[in-house]
MIDOSE-1310 file (N, C-alpha, C; in nm, 2 decimals, decimal comma, always signed):
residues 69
xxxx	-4,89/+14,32/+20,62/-4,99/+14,21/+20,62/-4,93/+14,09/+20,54; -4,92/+13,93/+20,61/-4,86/+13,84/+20,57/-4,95/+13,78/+20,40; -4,91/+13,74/+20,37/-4,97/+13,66/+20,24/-4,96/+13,55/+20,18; -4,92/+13,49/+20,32/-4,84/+13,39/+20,30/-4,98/+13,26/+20,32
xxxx	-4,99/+13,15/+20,30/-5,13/+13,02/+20,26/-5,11/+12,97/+20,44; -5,19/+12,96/+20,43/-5,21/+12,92/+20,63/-5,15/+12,75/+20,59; -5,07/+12,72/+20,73/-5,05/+12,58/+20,70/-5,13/+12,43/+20,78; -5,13/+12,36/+20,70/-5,19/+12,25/+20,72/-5,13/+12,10/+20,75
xxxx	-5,15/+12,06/+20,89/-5,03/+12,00/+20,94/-5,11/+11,84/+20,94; -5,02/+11,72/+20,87/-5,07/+11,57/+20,84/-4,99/+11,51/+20,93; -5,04/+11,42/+21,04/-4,97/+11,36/+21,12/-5,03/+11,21/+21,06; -4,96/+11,11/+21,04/-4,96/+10,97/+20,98/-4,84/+10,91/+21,03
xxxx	-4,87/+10,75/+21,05/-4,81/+10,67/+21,12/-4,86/+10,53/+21,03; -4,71/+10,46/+20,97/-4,72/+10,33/+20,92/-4,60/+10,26/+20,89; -4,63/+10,14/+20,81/-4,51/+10,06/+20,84/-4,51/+10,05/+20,68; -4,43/+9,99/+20,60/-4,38/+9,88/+20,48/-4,51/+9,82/+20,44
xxxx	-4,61/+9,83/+20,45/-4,68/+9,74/+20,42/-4,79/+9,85/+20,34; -4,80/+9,98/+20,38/-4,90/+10,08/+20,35/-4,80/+10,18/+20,32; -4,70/+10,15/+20,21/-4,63/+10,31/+20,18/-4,73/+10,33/+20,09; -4,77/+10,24/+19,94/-4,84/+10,28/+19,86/-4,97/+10,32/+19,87
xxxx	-5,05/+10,27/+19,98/-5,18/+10,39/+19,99/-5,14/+10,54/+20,09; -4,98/+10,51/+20,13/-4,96/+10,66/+20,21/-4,93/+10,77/+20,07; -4,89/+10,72/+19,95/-4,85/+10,81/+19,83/-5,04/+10,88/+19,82; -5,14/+10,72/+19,73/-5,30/+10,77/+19,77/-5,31/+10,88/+19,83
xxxx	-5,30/+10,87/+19,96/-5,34/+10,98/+20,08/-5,28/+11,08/+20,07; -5,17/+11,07/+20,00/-5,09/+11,23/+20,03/-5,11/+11,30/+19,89; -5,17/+11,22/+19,76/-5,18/+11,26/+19,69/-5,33/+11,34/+19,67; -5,44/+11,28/+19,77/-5,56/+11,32/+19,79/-5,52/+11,47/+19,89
xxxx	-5,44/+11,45/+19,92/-5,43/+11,57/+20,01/-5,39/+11,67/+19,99; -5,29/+11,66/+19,91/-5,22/+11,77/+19,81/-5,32/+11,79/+19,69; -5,42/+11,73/+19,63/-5,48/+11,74/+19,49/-5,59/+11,84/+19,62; -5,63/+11,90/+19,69/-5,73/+11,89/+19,76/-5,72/+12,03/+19,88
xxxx	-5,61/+12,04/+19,91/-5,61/+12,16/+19,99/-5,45/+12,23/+19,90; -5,50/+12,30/+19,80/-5,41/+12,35/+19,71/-5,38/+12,53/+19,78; -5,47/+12,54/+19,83/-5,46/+12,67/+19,91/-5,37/+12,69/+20,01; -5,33/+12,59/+20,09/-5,24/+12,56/+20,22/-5,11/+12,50/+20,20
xxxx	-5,04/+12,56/+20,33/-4,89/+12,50/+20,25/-4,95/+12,35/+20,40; -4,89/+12,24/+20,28/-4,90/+12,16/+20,41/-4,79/+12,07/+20,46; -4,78/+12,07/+20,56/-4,63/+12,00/+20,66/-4,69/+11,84/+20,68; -4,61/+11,74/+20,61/-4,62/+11,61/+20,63/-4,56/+11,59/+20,82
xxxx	-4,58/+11,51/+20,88/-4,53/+11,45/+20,98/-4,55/+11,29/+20,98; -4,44/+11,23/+20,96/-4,47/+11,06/+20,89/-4,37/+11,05/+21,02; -4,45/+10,92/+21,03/-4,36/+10,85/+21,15/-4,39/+10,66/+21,07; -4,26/+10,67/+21,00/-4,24/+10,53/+20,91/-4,21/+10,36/+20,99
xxxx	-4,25/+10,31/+21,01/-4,18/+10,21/+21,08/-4,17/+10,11/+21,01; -4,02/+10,04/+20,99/-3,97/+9,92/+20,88/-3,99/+9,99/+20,76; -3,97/+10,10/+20,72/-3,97/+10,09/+20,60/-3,86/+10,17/+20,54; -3,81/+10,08/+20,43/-3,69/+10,12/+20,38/-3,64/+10,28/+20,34
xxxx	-3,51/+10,32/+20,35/-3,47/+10,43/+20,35/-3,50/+10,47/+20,23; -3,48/+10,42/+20,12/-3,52/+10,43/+19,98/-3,67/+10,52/+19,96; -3,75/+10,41/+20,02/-3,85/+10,43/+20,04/-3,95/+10,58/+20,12; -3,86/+10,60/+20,25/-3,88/+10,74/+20,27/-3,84/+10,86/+20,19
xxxx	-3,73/+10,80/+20,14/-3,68/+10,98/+20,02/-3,75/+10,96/+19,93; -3,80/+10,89/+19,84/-3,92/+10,87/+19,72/-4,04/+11,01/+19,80; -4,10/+10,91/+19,89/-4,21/+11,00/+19,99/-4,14/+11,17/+20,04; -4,03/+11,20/+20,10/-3,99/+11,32/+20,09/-3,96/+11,40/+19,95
xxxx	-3,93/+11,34/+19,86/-3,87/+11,44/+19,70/-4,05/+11,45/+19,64; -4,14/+11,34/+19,69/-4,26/+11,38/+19,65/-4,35/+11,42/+19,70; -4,32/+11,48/+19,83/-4,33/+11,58/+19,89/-4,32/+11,75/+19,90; -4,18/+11,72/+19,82/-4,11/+11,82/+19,76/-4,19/+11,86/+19,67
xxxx	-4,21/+11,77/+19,56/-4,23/+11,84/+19,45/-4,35/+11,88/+19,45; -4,45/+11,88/+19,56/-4,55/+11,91/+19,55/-4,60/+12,05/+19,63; -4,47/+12,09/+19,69/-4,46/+12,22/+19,74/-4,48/+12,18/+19,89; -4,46/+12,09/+19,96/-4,50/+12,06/+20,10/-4,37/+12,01/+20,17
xxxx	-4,41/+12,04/+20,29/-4,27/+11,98/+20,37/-4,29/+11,84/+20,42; -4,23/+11,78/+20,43/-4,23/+11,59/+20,48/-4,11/+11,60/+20,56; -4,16/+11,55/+20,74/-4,10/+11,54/+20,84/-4,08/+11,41/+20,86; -4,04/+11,35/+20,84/-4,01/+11,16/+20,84/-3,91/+11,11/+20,97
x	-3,95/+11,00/+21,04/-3,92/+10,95/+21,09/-3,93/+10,78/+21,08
């Protein structure tokens, strides 16, 4: 028998303009379904490279995967 937290999959789409309410949102998400492992799916547009690894390492550290594009 698995025991493993069922996963919970976030598909989001933005640009440079909304990374800081994408942190908000991911942080309401993660503060919020602590039960589930959850898989980001970001699809970034214009926004700096810098800027995606910040969003994947704090992803990371919050036990979730972040699929970025």
């Amino acid at each position: 028998m698995s025991t493993s937290s069922p996963v919970l999959h976030i598909a989001i789409a933005f640009d440079e303009v909304y990374v800081n309410p994408v942190f908000v949102l991911l942080t309401s998400i993660f503060l919020n379904n602590r039960d589930y492992q959850v898989q980001v799916h970001a699809i970034a547009t214009d926004v700096p490279e810098s800027a995606k690894a910040r969003m994947i390492e704090y992803a990371r550290q919050q036990g979730a995967i972040c699929i970025s594009t």
